[in-house]
Backbone atoms as SQL, in Angstrom:
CREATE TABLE atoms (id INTEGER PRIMARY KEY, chain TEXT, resi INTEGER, resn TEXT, atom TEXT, x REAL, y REAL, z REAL);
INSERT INTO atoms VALUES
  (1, 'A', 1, 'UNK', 'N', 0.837, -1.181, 0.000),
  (2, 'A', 1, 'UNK', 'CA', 0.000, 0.000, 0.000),
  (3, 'A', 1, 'UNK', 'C', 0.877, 1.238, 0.000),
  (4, 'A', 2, 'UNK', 'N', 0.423, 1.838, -1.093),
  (5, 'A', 2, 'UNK', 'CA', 1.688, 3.281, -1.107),
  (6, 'A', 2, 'UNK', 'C', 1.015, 4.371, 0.168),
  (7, 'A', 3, 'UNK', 'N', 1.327, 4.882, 1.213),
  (8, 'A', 3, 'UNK', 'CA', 1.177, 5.605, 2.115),
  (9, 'A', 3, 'UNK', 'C', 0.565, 7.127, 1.345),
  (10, 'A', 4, 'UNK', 'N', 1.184, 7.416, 0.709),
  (11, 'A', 4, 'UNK', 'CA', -0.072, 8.913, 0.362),
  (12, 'A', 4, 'UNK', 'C', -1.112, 8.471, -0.361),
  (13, 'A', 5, 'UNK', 'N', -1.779, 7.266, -1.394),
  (14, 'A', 5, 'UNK', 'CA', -2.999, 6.694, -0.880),
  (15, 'A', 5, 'UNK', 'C', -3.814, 6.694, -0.025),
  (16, 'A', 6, 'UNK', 'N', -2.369, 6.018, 1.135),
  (17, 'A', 6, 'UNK', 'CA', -3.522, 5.810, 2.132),
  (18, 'A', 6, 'UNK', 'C', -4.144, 6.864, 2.479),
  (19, 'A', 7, 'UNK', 'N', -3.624, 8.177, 2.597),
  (20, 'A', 7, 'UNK', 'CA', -3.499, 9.353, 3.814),
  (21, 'A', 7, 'UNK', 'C', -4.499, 10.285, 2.945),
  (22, 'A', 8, 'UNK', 'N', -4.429, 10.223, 1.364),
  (23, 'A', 8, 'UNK', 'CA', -5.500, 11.029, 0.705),
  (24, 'A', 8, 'UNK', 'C', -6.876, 10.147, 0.721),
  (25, 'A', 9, 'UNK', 'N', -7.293, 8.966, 0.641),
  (26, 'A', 9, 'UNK', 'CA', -8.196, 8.056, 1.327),
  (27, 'A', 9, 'UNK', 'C', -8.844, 8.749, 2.706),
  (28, 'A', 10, 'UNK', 'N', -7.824, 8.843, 3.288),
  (29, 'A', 10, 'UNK', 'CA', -7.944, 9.327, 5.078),
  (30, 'A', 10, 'UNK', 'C', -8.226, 11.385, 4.939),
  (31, 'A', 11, 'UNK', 'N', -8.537, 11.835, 4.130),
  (32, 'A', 11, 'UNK', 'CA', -8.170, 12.984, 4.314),
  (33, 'A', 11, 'UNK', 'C', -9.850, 13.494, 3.779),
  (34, 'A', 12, 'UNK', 'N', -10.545, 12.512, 3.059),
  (35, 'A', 12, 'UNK', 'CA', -12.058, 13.279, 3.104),
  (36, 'A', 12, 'UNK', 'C', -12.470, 12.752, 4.561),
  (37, 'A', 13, 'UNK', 'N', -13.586, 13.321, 4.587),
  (38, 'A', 13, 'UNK', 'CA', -14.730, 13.341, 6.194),
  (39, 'A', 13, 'UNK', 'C', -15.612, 12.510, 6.153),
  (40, 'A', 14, 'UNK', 'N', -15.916, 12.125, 4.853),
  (41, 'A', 14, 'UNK', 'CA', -16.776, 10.552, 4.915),
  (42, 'A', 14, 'UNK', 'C', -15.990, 9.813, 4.458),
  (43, 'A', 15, 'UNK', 'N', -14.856, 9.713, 4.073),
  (44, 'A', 15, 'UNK', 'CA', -14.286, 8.452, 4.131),
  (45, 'A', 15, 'UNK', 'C', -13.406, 8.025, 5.325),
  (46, 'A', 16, 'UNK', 'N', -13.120, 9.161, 6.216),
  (47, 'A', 16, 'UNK', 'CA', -12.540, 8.858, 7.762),
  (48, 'A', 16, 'UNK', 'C', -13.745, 8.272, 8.115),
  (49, 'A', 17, 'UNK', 'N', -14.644, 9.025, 8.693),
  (50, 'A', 17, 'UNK', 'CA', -15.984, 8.825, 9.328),
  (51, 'A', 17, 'UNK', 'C', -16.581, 7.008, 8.749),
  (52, 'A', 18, 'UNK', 'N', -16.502, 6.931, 7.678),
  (53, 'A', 18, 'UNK', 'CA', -16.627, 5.531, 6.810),
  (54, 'A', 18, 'UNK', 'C', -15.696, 4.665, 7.423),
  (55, 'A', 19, 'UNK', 'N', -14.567, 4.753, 7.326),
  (56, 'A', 19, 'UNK', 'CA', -13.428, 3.874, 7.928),
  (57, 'A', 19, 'UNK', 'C', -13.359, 3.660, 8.840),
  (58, 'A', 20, 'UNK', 'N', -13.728, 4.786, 9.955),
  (59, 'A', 20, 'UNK', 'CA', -13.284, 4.599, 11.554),
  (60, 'A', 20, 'UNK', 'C', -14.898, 3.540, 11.689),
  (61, 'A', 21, 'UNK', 'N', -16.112, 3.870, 11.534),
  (62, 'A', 21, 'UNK', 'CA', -17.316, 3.372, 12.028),
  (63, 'A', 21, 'UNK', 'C', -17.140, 1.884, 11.477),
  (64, 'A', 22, 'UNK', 'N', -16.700, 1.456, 10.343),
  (65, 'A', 22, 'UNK', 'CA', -16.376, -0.559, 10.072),
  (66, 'A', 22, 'UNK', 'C', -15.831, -0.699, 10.837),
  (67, 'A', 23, 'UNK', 'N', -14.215, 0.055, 11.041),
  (68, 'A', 23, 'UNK', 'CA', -13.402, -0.398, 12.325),
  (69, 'A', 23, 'UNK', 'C', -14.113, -0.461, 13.248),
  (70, 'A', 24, 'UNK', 'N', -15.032, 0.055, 13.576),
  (71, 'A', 24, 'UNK', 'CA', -15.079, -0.126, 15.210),
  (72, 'A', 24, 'UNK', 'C', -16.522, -1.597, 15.345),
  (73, 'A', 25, 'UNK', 'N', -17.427, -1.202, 14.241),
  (74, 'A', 25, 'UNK', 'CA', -18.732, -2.127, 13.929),
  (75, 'A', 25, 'UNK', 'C', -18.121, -3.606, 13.298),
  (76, 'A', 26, 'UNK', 'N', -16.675, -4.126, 13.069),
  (77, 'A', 26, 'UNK', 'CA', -16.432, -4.854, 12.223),
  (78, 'A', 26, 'UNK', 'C', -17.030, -4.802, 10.442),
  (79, 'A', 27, 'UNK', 'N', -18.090, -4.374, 10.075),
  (80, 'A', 27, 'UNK', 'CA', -18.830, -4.423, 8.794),
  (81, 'A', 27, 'UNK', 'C', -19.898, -3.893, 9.194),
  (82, 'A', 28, 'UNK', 'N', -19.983, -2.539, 8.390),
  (83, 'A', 28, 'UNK', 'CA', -21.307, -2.236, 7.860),
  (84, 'A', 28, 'UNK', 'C', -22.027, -1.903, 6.330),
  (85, 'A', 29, 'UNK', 'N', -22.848, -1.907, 6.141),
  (86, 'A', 29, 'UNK', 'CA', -23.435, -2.114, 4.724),
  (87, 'A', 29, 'UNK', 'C', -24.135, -0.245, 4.562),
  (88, 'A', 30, 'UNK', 'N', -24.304, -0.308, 3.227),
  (89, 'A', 30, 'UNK', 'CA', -24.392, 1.177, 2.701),
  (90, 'A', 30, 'UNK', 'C', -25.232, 2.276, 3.008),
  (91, 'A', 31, 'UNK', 'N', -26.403, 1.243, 3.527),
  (92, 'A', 31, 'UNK', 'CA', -27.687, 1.845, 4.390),
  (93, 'A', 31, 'UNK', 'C', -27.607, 2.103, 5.816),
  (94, 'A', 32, 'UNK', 'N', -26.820, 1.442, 6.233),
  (95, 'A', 32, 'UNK', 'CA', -26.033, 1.968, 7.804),
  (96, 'A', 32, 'UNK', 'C', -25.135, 2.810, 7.545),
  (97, 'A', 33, 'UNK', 'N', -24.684, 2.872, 6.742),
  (98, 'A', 33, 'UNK', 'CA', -23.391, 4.557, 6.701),
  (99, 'A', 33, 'UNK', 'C', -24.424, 5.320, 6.614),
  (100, 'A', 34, 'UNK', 'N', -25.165, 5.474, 5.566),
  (101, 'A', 34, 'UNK', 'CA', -25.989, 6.385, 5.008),
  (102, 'A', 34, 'UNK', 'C', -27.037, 7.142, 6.261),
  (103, 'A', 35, 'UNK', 'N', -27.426, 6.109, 6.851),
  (104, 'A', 35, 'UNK', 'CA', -27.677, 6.573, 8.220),
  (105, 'A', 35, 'UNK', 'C', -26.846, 7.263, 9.526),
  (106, 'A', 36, 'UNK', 'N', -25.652, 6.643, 9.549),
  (107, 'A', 36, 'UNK', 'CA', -25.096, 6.845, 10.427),
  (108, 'A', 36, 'UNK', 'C', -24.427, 8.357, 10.342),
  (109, 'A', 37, 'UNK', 'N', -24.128, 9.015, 8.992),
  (110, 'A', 37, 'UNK', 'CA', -23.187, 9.808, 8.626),
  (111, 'A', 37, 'UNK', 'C', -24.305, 10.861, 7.741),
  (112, 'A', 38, 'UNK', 'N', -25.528, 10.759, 7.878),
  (113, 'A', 38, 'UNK', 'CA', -26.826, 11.207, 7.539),
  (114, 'A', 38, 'UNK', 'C', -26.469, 12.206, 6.702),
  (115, 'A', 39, 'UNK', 'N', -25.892, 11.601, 5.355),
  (116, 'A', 39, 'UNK', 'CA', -25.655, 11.237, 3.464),
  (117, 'A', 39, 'UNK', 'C', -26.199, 10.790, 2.703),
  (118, 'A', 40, 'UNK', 'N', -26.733, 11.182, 1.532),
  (119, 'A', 40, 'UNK', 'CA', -27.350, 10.554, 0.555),
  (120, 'A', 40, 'UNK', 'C', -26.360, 8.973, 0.059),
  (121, 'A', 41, 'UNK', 'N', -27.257, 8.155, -0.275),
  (122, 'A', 41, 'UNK', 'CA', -26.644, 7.151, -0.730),
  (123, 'A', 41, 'UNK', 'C', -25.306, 6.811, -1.963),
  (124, 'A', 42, 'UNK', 'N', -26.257, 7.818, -2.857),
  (125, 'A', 42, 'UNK', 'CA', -25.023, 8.044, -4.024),
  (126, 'A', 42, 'UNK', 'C', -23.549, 8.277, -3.587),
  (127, 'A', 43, 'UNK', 'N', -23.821, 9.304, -2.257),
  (128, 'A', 43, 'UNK', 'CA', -22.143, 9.908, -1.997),
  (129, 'A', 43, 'UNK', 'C', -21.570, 8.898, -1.530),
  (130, 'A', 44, 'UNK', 'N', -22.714, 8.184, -0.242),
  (131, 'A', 44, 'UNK', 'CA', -21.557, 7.101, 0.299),
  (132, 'A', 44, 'UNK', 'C', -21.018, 6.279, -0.354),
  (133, 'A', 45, 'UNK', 'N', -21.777, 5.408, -1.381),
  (134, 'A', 45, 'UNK', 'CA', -21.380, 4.594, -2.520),
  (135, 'A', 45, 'UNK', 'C', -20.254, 5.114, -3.509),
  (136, 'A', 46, 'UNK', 'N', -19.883, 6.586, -3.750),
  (137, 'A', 46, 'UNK', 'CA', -19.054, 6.701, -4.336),
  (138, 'A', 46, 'UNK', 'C', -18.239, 7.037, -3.908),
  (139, 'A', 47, 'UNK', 'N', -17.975, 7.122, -2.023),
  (140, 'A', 47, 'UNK', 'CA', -16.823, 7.183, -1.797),
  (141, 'A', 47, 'UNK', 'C', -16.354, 5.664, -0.948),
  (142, 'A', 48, 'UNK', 'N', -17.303, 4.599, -0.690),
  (143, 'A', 48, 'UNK', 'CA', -16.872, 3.367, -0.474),
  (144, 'A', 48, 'UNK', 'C', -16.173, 2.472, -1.777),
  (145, 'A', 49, 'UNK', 'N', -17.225, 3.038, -2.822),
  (146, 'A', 49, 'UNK', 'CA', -15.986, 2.300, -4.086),
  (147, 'A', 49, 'UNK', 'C', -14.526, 2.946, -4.757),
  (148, 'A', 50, 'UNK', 'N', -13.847, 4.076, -4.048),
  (149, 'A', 50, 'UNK', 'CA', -12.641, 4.914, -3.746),
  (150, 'A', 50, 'UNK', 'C', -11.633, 3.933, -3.068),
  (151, 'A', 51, 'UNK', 'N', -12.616, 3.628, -1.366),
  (152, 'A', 51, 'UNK', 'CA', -11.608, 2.858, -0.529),
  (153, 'A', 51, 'UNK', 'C', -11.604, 1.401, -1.229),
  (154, 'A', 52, 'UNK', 'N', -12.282, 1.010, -1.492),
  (155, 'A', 52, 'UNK', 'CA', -12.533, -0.531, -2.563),
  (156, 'A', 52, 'UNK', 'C', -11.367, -0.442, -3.572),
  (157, 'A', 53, 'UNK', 'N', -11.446, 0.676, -4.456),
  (158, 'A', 53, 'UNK', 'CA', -10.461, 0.425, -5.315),
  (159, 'A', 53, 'UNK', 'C', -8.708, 0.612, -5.125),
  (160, 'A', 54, 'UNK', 'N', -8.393, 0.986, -3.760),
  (161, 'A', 54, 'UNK', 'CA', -7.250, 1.393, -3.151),
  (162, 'A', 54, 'UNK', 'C', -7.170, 0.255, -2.009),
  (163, 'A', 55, 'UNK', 'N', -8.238, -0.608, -2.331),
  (164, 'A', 55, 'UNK', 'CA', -7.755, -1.989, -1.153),
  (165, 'A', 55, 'UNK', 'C', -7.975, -1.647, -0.094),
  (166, 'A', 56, 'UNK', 'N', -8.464, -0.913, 0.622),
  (167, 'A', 56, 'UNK', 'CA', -8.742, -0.156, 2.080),
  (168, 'A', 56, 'UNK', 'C', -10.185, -1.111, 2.770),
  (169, 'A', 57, 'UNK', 'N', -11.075, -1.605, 2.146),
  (170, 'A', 57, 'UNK', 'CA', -11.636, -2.389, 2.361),
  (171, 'A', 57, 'UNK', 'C', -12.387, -3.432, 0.923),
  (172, 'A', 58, 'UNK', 'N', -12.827, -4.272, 1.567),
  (173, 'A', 58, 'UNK', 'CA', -13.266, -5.461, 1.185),
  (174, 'A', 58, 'UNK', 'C', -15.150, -5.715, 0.881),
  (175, 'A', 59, 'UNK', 'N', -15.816, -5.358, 0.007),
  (176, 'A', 59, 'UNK', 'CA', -17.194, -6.273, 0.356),
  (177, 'A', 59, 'UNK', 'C', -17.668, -7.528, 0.424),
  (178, 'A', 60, 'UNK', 'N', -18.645, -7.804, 0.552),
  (179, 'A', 60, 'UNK', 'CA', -19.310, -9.318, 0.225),
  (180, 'A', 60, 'UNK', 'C', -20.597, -9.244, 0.302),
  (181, 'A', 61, 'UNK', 'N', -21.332, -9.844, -0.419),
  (182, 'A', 61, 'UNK', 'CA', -23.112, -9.439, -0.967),
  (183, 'A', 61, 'UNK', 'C', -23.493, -10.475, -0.149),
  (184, 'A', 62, 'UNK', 'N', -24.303, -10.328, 0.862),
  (185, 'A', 62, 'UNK', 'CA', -25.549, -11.158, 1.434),
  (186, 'A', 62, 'UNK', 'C', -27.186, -10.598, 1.105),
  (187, 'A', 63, 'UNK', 'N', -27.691, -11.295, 0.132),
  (188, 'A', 63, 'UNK', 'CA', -28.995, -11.193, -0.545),
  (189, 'A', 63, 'UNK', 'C', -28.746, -9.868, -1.007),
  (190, 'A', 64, 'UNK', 'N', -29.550, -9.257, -0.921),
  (191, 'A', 64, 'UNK', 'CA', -29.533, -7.427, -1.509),
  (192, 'A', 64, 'UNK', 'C', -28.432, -6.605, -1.019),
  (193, 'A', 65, 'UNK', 'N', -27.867, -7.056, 0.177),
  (194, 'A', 65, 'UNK', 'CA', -27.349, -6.552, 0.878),
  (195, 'A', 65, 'UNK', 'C', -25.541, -6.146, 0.585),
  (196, 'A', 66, 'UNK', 'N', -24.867, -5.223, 0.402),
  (197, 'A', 66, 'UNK', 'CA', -23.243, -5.538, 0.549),
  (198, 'A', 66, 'UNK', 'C', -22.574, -4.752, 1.855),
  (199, 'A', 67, 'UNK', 'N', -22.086, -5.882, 2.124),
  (200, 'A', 67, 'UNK', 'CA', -21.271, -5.299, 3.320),
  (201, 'A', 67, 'UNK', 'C', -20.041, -4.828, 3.325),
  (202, 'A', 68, 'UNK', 'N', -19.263, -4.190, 3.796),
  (203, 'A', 68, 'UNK', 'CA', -17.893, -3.786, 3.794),
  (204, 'A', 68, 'UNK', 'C', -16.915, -3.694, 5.086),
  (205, 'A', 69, 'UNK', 'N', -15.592, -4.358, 4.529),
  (206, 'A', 69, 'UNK', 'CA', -14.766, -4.317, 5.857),
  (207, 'A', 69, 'UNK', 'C', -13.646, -3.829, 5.715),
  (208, 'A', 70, 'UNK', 'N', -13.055, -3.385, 6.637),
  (209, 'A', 70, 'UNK', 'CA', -11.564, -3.375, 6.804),
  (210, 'A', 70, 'UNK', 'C', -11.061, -4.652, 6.239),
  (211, 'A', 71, 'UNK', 'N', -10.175, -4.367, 4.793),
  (212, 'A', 71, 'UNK', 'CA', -9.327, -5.121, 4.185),
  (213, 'A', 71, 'UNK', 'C', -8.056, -5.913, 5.313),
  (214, 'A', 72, 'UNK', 'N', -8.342, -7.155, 5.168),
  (215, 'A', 72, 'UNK', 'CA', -7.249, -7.406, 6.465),
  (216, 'A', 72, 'UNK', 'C', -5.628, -7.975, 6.528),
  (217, 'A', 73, 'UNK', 'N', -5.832, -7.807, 4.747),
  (218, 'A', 73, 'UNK', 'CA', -4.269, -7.341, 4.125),
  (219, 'A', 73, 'UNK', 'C', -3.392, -6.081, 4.230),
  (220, 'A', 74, 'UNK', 'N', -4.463, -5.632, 4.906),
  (221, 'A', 74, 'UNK', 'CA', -3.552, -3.900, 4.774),
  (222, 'A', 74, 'UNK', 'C', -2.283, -4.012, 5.869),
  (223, 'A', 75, 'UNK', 'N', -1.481, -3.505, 4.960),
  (224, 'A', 75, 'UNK', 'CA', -0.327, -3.421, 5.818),
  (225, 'A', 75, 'UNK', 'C', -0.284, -3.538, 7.484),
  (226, 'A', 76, 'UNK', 'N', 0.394, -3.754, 8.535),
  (227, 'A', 76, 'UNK', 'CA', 0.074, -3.935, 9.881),
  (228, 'A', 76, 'UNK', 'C', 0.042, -2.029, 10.128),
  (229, 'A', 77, 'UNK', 'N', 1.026, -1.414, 10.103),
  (230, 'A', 77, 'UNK', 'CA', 0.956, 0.377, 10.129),
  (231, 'A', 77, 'UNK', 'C', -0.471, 0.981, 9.751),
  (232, 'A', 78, 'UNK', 'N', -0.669, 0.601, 8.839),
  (233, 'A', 78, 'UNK', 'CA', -2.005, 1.115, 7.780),
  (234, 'A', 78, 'UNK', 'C', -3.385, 0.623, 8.928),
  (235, 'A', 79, 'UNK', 'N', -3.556, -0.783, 9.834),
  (236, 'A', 79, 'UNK', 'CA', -4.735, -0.973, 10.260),
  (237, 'A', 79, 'UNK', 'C', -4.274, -0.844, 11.858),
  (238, 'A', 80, 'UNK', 'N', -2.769, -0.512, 12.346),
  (239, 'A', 80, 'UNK', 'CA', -2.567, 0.735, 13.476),
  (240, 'A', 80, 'UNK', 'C', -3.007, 1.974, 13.155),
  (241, 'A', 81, 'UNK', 'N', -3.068, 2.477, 12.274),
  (242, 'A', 81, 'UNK', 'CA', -3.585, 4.052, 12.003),
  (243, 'A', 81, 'UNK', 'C', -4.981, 3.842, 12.413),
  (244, 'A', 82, 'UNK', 'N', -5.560, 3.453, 11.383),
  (245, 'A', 82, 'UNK', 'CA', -7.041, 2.643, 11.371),
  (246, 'A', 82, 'UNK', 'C', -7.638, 2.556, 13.344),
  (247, 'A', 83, 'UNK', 'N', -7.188, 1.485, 13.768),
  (248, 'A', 83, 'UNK', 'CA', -7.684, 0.972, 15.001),
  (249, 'A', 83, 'UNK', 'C', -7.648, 1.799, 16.302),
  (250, 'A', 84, 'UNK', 'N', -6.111, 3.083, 16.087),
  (251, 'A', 84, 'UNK', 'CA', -5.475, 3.660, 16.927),
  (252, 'A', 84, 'UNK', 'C', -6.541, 5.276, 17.021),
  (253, 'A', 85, 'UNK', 'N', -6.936, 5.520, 15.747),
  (254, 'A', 85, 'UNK', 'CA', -7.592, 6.467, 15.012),
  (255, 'A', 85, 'UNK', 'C', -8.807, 6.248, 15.775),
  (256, 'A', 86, 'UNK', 'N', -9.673, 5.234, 15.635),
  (257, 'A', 86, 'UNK', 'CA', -11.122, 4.966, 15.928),
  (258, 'A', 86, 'UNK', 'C', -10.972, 4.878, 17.887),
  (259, 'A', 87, 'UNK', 'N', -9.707, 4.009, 18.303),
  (260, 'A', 87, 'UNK', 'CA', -9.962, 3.868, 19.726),
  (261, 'A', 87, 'UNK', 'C', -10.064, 5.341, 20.478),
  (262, 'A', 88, 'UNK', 'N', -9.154, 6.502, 19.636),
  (263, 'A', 88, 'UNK', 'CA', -8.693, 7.753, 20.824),
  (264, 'A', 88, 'UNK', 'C', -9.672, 9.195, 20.045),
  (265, 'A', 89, 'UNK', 'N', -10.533, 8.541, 19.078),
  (266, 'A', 89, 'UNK', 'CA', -11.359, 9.927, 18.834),
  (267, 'A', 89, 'UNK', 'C', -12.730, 9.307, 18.829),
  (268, 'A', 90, 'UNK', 'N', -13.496, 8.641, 20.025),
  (269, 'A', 90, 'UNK', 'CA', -14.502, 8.768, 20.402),
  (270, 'A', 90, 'UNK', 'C', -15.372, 9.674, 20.259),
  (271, 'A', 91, 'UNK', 'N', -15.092, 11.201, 20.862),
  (272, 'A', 91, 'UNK', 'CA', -15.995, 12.285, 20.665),
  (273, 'A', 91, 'UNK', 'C', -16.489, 12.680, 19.197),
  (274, 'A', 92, 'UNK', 'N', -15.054, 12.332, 18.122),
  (275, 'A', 92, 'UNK', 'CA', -15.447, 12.424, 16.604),
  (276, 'A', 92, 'UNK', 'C', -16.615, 11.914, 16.023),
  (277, 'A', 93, 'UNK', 'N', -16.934, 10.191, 16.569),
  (278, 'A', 93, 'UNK', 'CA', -18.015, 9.673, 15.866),
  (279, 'A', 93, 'UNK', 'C', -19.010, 9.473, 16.734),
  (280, 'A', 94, 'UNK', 'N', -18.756, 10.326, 18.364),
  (281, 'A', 94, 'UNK', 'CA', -19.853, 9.945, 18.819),
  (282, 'A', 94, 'UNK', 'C', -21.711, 10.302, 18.168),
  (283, 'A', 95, 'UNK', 'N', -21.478, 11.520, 17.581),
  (284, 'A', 95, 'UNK', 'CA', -22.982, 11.572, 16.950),
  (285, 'A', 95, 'UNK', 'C', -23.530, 10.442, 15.853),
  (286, 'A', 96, 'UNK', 'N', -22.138, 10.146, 15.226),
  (287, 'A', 96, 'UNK', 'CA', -22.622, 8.747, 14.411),
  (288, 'A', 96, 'UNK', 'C', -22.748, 8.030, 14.691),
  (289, 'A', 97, 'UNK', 'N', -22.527, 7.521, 15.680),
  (290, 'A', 97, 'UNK', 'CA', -22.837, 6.070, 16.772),
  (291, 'A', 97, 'UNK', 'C', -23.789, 6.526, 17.189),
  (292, 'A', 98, 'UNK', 'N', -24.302, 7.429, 17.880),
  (293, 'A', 98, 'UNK', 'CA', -25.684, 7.243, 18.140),
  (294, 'A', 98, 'UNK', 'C', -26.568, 7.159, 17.183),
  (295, 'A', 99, 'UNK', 'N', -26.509, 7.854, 16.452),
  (296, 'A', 99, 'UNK', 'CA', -27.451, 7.657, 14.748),
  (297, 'A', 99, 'UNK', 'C', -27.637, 6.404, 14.317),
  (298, 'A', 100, 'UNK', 'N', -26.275, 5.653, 13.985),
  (299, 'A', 100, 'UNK', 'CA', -26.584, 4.556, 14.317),
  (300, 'A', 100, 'UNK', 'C', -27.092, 3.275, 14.685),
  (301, 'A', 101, 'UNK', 'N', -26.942, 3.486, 15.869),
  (302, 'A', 101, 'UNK', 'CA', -27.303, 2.363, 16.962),
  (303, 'A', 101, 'UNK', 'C', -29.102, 2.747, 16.910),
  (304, 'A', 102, 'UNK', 'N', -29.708, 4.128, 16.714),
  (305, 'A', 102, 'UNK', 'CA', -30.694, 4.555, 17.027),
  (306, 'A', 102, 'UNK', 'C', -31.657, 3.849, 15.067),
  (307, 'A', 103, 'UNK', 'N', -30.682, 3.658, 14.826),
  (308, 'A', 103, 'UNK', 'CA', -31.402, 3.025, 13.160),
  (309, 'A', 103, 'UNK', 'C', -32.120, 1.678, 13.582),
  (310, 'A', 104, 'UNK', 'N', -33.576, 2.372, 13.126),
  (311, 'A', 104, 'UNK', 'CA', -34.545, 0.920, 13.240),
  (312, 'A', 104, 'UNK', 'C', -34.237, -0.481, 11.701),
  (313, 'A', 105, 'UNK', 'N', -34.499, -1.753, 12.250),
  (314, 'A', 105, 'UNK', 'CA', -34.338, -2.738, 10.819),
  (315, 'A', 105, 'UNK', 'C', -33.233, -2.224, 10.142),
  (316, 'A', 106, 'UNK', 'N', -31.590, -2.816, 10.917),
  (317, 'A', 106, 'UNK', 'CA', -30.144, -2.727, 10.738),
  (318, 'A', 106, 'UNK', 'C', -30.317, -3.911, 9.610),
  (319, 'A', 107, 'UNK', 'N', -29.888, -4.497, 8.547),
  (320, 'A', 107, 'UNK', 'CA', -29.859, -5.691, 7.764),
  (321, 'A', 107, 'UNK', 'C', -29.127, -6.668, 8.799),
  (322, 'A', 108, 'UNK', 'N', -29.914, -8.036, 9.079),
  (323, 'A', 108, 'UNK', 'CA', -28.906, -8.849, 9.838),
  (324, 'A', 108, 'UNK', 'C', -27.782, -9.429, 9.091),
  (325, 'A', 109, 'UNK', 'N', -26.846, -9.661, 9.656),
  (326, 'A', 109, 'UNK', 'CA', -25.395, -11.115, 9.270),
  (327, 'A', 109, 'UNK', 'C', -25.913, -11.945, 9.237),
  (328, 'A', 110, 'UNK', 'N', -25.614, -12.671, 8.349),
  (329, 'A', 110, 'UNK', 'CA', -24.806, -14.218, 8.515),
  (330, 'A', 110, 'UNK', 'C', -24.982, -14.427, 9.855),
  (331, 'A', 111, 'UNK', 'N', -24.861, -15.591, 10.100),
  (332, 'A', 111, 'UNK', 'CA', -24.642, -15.956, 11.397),
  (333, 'A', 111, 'UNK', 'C', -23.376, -17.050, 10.666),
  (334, 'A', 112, 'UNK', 'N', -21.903, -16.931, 11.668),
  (335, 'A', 112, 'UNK', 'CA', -21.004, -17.570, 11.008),
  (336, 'A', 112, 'UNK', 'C', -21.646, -19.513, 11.208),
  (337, 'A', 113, 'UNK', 'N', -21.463, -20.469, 10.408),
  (338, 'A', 113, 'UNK', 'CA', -21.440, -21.243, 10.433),
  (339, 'A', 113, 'UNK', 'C', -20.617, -22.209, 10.622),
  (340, 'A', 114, 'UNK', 'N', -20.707, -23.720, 11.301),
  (341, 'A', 114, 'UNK', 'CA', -19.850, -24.507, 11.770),
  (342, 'A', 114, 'UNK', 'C', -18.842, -24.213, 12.576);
């Protein structure tokens, strides 16, 4: 991962805000950002397929649904920024966590199997 990638990735406000809230939720899907970061859908979608195409995260389609994660190839530095970022600026996403958490009919997971 070339590092000013990463850092221009990291340098819009919905794509921090995008990044830090998977980190901390493990995976969320486009209708939970969209809520959480209270954005039209189009924007979030066109700035989740940004971090997609720079490897920053990962999806996977359950029924209608796509989810997205922290890519867990990313360099070990790259998902210290990431983890270190989300643990010590609480106050940053606290309005999006509540938004959030306050979203009625979240799409369920998978439930892992075997």
């Amino acid at each position: 991962m070339n590092p000013v990638q990463f850092y221009k990735c990291l340098s819009d406000e919905t794509r921090l805000r995008s990044l830090l809230l998977i980190e901390m939720e493990g995976e969320l899907c486009v209708c939970e950002l969209t809520e959480a970061l209270d954005e039209i859908q189009p924007k979030i979608s066109r700035h989740l397929a940004q971090l997609r195409k720079y490897a920053l995260l990962l999806d996977r389609r359950q029924r209608q649904w796509v989810f997205y994660r922290i890519n867990p190839a990313l360099p070990e530095w790259a998902k210290f920024v990431l983890s270190s970022t989300a643990e010590n600026n609480q106050v940053f996403l606290s309005e999006n966590l509540k938004r959030l958490r306050a979203m009625g009919e979240r799409p369920e997971r998978a439930k892992a199997c075997c």
